[in-house]
C-alpha positions as CSV (number, residue, x, y, z in Angstrom):
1,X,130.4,148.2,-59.4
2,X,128.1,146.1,-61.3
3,X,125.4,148.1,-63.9
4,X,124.1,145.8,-65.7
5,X,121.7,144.0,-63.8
6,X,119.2,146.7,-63.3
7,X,117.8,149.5,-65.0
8,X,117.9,153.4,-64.9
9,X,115.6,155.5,-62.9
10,X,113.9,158.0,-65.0
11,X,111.6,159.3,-62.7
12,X,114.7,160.8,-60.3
13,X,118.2,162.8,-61.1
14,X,121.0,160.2,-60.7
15,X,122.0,159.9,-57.3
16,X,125.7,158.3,-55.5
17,X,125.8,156.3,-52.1
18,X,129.4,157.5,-51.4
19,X,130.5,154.3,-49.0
20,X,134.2,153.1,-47.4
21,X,135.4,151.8,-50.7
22,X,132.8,152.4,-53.5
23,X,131.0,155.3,-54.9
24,X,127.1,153.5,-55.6
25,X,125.8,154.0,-58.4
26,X,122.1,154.7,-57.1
27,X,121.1,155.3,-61.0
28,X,120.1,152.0,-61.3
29,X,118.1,150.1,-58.5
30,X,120.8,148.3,-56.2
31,X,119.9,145.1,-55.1
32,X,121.6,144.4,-51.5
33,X,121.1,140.6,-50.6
34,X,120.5,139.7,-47.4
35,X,123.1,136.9,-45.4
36,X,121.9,136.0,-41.8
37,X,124.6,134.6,-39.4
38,X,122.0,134.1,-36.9
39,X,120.5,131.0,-35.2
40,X,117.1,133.0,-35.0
41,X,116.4,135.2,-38.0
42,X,112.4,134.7,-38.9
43,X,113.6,133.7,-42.2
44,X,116.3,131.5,-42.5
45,X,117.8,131.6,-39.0
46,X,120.9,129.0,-38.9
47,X,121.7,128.1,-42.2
48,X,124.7,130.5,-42.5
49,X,126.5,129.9,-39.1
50,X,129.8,128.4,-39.7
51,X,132.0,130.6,-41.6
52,X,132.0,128.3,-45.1
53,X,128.6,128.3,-45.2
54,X,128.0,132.3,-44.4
55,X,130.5,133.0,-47.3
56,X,129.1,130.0,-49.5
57,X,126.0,132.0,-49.4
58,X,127.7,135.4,-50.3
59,X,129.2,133.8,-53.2
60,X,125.9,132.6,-54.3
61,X,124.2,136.3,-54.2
62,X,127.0,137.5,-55.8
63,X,126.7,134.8,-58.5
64,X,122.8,135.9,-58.7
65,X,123.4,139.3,-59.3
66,X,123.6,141.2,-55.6
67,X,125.6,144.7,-56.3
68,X,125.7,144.9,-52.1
69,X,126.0,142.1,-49.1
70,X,124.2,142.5,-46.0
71,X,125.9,140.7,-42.8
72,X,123.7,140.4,-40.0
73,X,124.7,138.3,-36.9
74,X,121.8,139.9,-34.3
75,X,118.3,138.9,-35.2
76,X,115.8,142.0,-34.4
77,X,112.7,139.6,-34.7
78,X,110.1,140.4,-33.0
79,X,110.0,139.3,-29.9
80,X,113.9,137.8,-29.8
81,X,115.9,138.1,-26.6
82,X,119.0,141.0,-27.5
83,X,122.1,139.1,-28.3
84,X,125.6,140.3,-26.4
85,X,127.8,142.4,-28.4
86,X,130.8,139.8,-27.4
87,X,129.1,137.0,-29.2
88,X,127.5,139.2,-32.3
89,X,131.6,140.3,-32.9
90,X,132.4,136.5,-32.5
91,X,129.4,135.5,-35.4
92,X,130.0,138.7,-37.7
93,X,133.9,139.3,-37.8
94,X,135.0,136.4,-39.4
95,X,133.2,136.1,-42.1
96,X,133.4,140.0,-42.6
97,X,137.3,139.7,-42.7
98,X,136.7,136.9,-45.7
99,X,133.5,138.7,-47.1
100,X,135.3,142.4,-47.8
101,X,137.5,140.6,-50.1
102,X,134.9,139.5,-52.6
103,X,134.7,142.9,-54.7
104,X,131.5,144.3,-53.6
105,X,130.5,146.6,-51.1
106,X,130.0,145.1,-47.6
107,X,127.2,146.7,-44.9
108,X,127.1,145.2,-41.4
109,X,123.5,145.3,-40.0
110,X,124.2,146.5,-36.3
111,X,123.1,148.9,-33.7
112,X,126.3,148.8,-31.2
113,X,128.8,151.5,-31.5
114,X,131.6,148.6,-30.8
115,X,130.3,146.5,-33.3
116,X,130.6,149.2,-35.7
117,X,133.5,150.3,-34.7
118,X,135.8,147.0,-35.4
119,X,133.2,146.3,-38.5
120,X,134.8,149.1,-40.1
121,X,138.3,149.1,-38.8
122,X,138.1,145.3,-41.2
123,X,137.1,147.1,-44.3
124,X,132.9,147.5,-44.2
125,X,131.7,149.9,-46.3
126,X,128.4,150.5,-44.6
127,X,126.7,150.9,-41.6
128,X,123.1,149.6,-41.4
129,X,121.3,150.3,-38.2
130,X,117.9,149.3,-37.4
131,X,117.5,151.7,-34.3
132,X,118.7,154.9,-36.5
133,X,122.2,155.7,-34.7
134,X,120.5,156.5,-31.5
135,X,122.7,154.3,-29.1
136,X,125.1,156.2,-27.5
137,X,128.1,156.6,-29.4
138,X,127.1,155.6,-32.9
139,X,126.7,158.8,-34.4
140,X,130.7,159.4,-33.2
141,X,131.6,156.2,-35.1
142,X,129.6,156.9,-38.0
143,X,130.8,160.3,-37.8
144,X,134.8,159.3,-36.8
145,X,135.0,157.3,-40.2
146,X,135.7,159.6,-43.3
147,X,133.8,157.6,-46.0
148,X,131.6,154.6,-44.5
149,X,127.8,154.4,-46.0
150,X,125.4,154.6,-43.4
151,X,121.6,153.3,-43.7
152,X,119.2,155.0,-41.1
153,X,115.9,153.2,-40.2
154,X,112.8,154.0,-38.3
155,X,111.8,151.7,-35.7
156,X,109.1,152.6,-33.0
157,X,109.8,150.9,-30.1
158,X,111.9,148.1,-29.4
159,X,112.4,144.3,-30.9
160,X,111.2,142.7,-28.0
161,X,107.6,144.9,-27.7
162,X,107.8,146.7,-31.1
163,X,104.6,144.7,-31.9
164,X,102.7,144.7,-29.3
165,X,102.9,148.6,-28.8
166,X,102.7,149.9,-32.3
167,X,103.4,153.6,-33.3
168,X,100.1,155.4,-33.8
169,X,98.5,157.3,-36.5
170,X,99.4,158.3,-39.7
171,X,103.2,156.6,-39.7
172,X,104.6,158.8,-43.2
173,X,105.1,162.0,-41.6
174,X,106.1,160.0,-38.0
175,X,108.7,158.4,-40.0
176,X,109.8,161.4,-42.0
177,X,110.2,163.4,-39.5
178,X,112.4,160.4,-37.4
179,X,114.6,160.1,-40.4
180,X,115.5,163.7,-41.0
181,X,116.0,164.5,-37.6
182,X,118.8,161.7,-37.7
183,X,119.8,163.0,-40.7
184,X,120.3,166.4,-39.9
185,X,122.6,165.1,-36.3
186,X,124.6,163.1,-38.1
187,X,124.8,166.1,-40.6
188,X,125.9,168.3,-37.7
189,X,128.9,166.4,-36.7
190,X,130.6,166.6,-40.5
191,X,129.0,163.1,-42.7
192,X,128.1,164.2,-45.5
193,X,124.6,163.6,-47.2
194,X,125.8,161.5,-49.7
195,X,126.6,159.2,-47.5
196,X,123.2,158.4,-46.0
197,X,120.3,156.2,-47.2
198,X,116.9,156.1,-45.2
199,X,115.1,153.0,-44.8
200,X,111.2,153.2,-43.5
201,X,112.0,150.1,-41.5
202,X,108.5,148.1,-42.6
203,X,107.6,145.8,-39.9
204,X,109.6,147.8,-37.4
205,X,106.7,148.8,-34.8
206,X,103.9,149.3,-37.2
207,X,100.6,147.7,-38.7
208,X,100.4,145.9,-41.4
209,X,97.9,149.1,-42.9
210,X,100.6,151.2,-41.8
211,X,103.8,148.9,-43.7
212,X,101.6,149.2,-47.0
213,X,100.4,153.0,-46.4
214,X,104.1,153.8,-46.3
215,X,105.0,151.7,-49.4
216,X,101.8,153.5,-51.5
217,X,103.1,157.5,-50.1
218,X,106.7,156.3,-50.5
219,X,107.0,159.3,-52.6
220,X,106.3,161.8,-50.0
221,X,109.5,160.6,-48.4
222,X,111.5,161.9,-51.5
223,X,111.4,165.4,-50.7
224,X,113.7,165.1,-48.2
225,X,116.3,164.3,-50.8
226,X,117.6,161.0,-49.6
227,X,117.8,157.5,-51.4
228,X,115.7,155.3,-49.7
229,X,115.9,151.3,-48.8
230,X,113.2,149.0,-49.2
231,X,113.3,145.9,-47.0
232,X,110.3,143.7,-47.5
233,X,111.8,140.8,-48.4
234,X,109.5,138.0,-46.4
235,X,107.9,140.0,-44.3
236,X,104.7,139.3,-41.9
237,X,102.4,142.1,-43.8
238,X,102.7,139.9,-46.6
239,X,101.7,137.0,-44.9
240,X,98.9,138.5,-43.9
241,X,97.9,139.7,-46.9
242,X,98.7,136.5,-48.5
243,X,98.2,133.9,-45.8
244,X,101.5,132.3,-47.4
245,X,103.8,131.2,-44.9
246,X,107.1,132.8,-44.5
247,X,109.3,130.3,-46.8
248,X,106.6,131.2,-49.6
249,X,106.9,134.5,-49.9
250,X,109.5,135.0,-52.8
251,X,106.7,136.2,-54.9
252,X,104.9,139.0,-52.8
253,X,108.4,140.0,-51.9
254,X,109.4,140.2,-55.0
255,X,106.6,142.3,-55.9
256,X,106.9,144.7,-53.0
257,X,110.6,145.4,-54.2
258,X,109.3,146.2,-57.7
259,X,106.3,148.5,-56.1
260,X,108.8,150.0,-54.0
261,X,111.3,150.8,-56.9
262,X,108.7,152.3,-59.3
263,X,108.1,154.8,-56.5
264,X,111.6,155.7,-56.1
265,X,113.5,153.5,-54.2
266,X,117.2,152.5,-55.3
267,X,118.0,150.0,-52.9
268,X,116.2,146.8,-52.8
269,X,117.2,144.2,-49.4
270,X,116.5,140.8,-50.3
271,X,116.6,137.5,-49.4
272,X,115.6,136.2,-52.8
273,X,118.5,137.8,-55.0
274,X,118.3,135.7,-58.4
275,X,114.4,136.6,-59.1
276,X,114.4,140.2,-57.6
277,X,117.4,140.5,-60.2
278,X,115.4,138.7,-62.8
279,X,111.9,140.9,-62.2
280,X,113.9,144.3,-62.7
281,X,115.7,143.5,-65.9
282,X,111.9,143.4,-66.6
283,X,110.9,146.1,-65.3
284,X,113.6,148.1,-67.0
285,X,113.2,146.5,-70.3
286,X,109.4,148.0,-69.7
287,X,111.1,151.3,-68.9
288,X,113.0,151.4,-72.0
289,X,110.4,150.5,-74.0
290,X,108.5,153.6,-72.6
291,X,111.2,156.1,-73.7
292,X,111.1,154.8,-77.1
293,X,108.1,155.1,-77.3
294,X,107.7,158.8,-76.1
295,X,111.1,159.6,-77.1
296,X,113.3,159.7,-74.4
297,X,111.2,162.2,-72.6
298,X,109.8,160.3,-70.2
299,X,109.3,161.9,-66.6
């Protein structure tokens, strides 16, 4: 694993994402870019279909400083039709079988047990599920594997009517209390804690007050004792904050991720690798500073 391209967390005890081949160093902020091999992504559906071009990318974000890939071949846009599992296996597998073979750790961003299933027979080291392992049969694959990562995520409804029927009232303890139930099942059939990363899922059924409500009480999510993943890379609360269209949102992404790493996060999922990379070596260059200054003690 790469350390060098972020900084240490002081504000936490170090912490390890134990995953199929690769103890995470969760220290540091990880940054886990973000390779769509979907026609229909709301970012930058298409660009990656063919298998050169989806691996072209990979080696790109490696290139920029990515410590974790993210394949994705099933959009979960808002609004976008399911996709059937034959033809996500026939997008995802291979450039997975290519993918697992560049050095880094590899999570597959799925919701079918299948899918998971074969994803990890091929060598992925983590499972990254949108709909938090509630299909049936994903906690026994999860649970079947002795080592594979696993990231849960909060979403209140579904894709196709998550935003037109959003969850209601205060969404930090809602989404707490989702995520540790998960936790504790998966717990309950023998993985491990150390294997399992939460992820608020922003955007995921929720108002834009609510995406930026859970970003400012990130903190409370701590307690629970698991690392948690940030995904705002390009997403519509900043646009609406912004008004910036979605291709012109590197910079209030990039921002969110630092927001959400100064309260706690150590997982970043990105679509712009090379300047999330870029704004944490300044961020922990401020850091250091810091501990000079007061030193070392800094809490």
């Amino acid at each position: 694993m790469r350390t060098d391209n972020a900084g240490s967390l002081p504000q936490n005890p170090p912490m390890h994402w134990q995953t199929s081949r690769s103890l995470i160093d969760l220290g540091s902020p990880r940054v886990m870019g973000i390779v769509n091999l979907t026609p229909d992504s709301f970012s930058d559906g298409g660009r990656y279909l063919g298998v050169g071009a989806a691996l072209g990318h990979c080696e790109k974000l490696l290139s920029e400083g990515a410590d974790i890939l993210d394949l994705g071949a099933e959009s979960s846009r808002p609004g976008t039709p399911p996709v059937s599992q034959e033809d996500e296996l026939k997008r995802l597998l291979p450039v997975l079988l290519e993918a697992v073979k560049l050095g880094v750790p590899v999570s597959v961003d799925t919701y079918k047990p299948e899918v998971m299933r074969q994803a990890l027979d091929l060598g992925a080291d983590i499972i990254n599920d949108i709909r938090g392992l509630r299909q049936p049969g994903a906690r026994d694959v999860v649970a079947g594997h002795p080592a594979c990562g696993v990231c849960l995520m909060h979403m209140h409804g579904e894709p196709q009517t998550m935003q037109q029927a959003l969850i209601e009232g205060d969404a930090v303890p809602q989404v707490g209390a989702f995520l540790l139930e998960a936790s504790a099942e998966l717990e309950a059939l023998g993985v491990r804690r150390e294997r399992i990363v939460w992820d608020v899922g922003t955007g995921f059924g929720k108002s834009v007050a609510q995406n930026f409500a859970l970003l400012a009480r990130q903190r409370e999510l701590l307690d629970a004792g698991y690392p948690l993943l940030a995904g705002w890379s390009r997403k519509s609360s900043l646009g609406s904050v912004t008004g910036w269209p979605v291709h012109e949102r590197m910079v209030p992404s990039v921002a969110a991720a630092l927001l959400a790493v100064e309260r706690g996060a150590r997982v970043v999922r990105v679509h712009d690798v090379r300047e999330t990379v870029a704004a944490l070596k300044v961020w922990n260059a401020t850091i250091s500073g810091a501990k000079q200054h007061w030193g070392g003690n800094l809490s």
